[in-house]
C-alpha positions as CSV (number, residue, x, y, z in Angstrom):
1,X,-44.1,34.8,150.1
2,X,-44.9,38.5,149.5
3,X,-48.5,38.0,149.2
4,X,-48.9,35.6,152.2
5,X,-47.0,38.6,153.9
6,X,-49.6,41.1,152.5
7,X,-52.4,39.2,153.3
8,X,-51.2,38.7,157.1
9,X,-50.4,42.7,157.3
10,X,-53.9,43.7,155.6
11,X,-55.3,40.7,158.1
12,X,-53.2,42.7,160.9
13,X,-54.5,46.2,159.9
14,X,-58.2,45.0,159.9
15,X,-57.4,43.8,163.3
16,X,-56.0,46.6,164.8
17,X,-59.1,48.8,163.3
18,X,-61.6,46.5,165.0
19,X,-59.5,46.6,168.3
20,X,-59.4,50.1,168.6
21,X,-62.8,50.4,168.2
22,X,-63.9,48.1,170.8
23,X,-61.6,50.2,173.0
24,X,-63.2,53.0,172.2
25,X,-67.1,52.0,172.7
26,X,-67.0,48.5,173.2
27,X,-69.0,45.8,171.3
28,X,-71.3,48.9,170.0
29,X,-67.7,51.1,168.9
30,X,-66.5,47.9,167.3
31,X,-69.5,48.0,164.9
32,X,-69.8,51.7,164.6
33,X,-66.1,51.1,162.9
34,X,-67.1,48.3,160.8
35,X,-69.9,50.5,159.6
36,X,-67.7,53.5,159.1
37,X,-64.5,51.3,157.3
38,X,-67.8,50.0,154.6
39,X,-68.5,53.6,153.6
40,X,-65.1,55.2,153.8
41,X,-64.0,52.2,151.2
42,X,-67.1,52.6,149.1
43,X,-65.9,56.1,148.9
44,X,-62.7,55.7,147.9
45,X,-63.7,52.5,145.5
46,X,-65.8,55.0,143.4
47,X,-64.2,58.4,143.8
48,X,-60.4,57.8,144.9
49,X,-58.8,57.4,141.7
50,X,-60.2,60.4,139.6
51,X,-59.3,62.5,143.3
52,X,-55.6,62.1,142.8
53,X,-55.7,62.7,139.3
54,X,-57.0,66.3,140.3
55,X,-55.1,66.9,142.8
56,X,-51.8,66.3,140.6
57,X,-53.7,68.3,137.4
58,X,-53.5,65.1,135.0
59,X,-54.3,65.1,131.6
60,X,-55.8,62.4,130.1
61,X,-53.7,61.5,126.2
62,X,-55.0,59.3,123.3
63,X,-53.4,57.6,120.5
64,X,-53.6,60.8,118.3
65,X,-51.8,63.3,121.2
66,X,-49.2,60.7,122.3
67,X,-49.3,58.6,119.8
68,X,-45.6,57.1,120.7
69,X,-46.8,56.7,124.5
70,X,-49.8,55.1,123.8
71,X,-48.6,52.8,121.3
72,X,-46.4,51.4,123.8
73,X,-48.8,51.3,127.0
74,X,-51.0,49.4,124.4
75,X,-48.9,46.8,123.5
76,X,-47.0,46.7,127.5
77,X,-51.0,45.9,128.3
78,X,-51.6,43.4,125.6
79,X,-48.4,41.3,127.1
80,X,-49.7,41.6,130.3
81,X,-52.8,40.7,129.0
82,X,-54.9,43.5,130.6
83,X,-57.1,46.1,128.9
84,X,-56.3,49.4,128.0
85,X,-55.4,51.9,130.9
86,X,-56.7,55.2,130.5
87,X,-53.2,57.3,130.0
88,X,-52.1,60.6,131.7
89,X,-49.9,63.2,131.6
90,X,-48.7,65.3,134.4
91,X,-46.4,68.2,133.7
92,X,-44.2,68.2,136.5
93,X,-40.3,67.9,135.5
94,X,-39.9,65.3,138.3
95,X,-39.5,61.5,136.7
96,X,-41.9,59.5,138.0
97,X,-45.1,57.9,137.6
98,X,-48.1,56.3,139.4
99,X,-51.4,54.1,138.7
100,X,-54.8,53.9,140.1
101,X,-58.1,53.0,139.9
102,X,-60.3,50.0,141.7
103,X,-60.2,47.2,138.9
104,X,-58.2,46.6,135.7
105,X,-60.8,47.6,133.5
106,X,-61.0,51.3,135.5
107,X,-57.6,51.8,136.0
108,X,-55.2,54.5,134.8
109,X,-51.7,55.2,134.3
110,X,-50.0,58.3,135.1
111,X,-46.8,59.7,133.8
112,X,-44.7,62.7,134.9
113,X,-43.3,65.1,131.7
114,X,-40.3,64.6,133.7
115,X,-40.5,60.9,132.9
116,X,-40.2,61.1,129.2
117,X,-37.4,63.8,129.4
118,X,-35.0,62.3,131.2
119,X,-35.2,58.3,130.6
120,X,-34.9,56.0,127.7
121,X,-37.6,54.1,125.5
122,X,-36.7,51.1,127.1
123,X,-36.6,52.8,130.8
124,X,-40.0,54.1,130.2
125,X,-41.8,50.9,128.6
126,X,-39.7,49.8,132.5
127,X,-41.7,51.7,134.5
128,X,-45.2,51.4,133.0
129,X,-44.9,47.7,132.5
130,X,-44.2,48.1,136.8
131,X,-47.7,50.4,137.1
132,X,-49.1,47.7,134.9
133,X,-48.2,44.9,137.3
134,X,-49.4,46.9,139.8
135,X,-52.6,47.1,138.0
136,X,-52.9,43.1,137.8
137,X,-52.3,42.4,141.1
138,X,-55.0,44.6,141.9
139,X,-52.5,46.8,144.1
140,X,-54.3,50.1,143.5
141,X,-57.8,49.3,144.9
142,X,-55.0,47.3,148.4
143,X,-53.1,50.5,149.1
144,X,-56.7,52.5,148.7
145,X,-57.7,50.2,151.4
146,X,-55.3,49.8,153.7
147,X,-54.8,54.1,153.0
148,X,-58.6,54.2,154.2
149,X,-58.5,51.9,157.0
150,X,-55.3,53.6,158.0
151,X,-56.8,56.9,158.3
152,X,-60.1,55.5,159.9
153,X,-57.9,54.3,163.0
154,X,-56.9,57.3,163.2
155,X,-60.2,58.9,163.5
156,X,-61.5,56.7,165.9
157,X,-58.0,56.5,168.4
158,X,-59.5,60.5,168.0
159,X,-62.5,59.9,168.9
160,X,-61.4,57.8,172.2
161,X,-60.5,61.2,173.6
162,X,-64.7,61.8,174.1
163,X,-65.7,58.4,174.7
164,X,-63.0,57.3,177.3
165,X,-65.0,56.8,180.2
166,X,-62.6,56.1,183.6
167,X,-61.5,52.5,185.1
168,X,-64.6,52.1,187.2
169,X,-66.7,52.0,184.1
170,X,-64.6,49.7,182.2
171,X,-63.8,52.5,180.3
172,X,-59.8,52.4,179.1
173,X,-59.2,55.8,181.2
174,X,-57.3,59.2,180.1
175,X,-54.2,57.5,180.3
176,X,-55.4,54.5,178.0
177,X,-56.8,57.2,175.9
178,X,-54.0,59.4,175.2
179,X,-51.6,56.2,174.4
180,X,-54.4,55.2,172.1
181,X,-54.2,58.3,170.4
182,X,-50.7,57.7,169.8
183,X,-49.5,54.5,169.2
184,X,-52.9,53.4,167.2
185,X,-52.3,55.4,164.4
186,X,-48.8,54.9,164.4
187,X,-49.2,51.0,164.3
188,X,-51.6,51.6,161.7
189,X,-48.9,53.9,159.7
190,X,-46.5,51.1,159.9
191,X,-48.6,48.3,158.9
192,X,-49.4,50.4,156.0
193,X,-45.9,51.5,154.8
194,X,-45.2,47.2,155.1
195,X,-47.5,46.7,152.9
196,X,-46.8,49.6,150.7
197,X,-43.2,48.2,150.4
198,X,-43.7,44.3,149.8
199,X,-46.0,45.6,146.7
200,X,-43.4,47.3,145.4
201,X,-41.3,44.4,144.7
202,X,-43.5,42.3,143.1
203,X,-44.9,44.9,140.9
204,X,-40.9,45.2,140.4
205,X,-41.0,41.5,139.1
206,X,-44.2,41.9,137.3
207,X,-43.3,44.9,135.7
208,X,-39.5,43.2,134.8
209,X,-41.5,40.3,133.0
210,X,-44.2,42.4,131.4
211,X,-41.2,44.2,129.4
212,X,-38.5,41.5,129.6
213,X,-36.2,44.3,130.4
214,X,-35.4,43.8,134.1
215,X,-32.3,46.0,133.5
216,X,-34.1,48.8,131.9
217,X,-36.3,48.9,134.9
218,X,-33.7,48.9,137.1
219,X,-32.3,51.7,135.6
220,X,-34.9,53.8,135.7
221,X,-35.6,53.1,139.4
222,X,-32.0,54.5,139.8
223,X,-32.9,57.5,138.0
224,X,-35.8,58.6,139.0
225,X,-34.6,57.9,142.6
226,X,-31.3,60.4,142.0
227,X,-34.1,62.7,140.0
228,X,-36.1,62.7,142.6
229,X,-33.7,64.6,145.3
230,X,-32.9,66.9,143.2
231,X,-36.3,68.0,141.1
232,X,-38.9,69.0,144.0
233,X,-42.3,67.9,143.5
234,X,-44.7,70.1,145.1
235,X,-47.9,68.9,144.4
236,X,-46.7,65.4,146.1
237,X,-45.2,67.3,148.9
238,X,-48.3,69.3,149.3
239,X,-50.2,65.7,149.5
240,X,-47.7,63.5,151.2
241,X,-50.5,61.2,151.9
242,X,-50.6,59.9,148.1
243,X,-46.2,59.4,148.3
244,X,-47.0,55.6,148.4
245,X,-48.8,55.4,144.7
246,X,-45.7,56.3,142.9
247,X,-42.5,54.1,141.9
248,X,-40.2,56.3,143.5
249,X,-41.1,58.2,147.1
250,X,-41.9,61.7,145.3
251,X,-41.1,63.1,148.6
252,X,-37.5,65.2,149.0
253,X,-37.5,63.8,152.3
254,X,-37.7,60.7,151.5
255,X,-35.1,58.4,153.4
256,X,-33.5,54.7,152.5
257,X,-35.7,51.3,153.5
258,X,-36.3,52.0,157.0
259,X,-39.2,51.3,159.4
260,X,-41.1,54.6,158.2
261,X,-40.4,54.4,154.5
262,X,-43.3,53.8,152.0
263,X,-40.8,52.4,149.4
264,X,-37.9,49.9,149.3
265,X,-34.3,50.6,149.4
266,X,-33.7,51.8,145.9
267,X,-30.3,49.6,145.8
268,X,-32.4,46.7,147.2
269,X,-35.1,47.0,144.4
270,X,-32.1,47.2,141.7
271,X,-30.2,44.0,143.0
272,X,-33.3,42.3,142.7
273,X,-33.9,43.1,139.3
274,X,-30.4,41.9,138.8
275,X,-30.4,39.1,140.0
276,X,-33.8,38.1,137.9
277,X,-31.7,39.0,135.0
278,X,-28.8,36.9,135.6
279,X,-31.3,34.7,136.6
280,X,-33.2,34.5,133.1
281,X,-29.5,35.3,130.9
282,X,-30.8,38.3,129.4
283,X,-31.9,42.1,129.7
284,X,-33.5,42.2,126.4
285,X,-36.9,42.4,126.0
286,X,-39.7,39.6,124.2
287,X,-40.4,40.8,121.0
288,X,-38.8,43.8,121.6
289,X,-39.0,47.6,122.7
290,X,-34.6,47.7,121.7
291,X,-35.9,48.3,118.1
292,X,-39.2,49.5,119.1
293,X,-42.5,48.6,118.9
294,X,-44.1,46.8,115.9
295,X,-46.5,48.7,114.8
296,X,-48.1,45.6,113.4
297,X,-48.6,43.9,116.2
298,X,-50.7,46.7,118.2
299,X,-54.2,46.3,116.2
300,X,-56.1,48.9,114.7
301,X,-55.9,52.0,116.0
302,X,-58.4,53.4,117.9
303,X,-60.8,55.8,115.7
304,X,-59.2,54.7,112.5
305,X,-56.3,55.9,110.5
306,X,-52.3,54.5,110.5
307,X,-50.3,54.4,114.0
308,X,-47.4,56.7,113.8
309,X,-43.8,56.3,114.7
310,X,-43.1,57.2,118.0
311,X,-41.4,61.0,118.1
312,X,-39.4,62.5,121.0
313,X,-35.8,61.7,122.9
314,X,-37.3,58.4,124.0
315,X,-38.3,57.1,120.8
């Protein structure tokens, strides 16, 4: 249902981008924004996931840095049977965490300092095995999308303001114009915060049977989300635009599931996750992150030498 509901909102969004651009300059407008959604979306295809990295000051960790995150992202991937992500870290003391990139195999995770700190093994292998899911459902490259389109309708309810013309022209007038400007973008905005939201519970079931440990995840979803009003995250709050990519609203403004939220109601995402687990009979993971990861199981390690046990308050 949530991906018939995606695809109808996306379908919707498109829509409204196309319609707004007829309004603006007709037939010719409606392909001058056709035109300008191709090349803002090539754009972000290519460049938009190596943009936010920056702009949050990422660092990218291998199996020899981090050896006890990596092991674990590796073998989270294996059971979700995608490659290997490239892994970050971001040193902000906020828990929280995000993914991106166009495809699975140029995708990357992103973990907060904060993250490791404050949650358990099994809350962290939680939350990756949810930016995984996101990952396989190709969610990164849809927000990017709908982010894009979003902000195109917006340019061009902008642009109306030059290319208005008057009634007796068939143009949409000043007073057509300035509710353009207003409730286009704003339509667009919601669209794209629905959208935002349905993603985040499935990535919420993926992510729950990725690890097996739908109450780990829930956990950490209530963590980060009290962490999260209490540890301010300037670099999100200084690019608001990017709140949507992580697996808590990074905002300190953020409010509960309400029309202008990017994310679900916290205590609606955990009840789901419960009720999967009574569902299945069981919190505990497959093959297990409760005693760890097997070593054995993850394959060579990547320029040669032994895996190492897993070090910090997390492992």
């Amino acid at each position: 249902m949530n991906y018939l509901r995606t695809a109808i909102l996306l379908a919707g969004m498109t829509a409204l981008f196309m319609a707004v651009g007829f309004l603006v300059g007709g037939s010719g407008g409606m392909m001058v924004a056709l035109a300008v959604a191709v090349a803002t979306n090539l754009f972000a295809y290519f460049r938009s996931g190596d943009m936010v990295l920056g702009m949050y000051g990422a660092r990218e960790v291998d199996a020899a840095s981090e050896p006890g995150l990596y092991a674990m992202t590796a073998e989270l991937a294996r059971r979700a049977g995608l490659p290997m992500p490239r892994l970050y870290l971001i040193d902000n003391p906020q828990p929280n965490a995000f993914a991106t990139g166009p495809n699975p195999q140029n995708a990357a995770v992103a973990v907060h300092t904060g993250l490791l700190q404050i949650l358990s093994r099994d809350e962290v292998a939680g939350v990756i095995a949810h930016e995984l899911a996101h990952i396989k459902h190709r969610d990164t490259l849809l927000m990017t999308v709908t982010a894009t389109i979003a902000g195109a309708v917006s340019m061009l309810a902008n642009f109306g303001m030059f290319f208005s013309g008057n009634r007796n022209n068939n143009g949409i007038g000043p007073l057509g114009t300035i509710l353009l400007m207003i409730l286009a973008p704003f339509a667009a905005m919601i669209v794209q915060m629905a959208i935002s939201r349905a993603r985040e519970y499935e990535a919420d079931r993926g992510g729950a049977d990725i690890s097996g440990q739908p109450l780990a995840l829930a956990s950490s979803l209530a963590k980060i989300h009290n962490a999260a009003h209490q540890i301010p995250n300037m670099a999100a709050e200084a690019h608001p635009a990017t709140a949507h990519m992580f697996i808590i609203n990074p905002l300190s403004g953020a409010r509960m599931d309400n029309l202008f939220s990017t994310h679900p109601d916290t205590e609606n995402r955990i009840a789901a996750l419960e009720e999967i687990a009574r569902r299945s009979g069981s919190g505990r993971p497959r093959g297990g992150f409760v005693e760890g990861v097997r070593l054995e199981d993850l394959g060579p390690r990547p320029g040669g030498g032994p895996w190492e046990r897993p070090k910090g308050p997390w492992g």
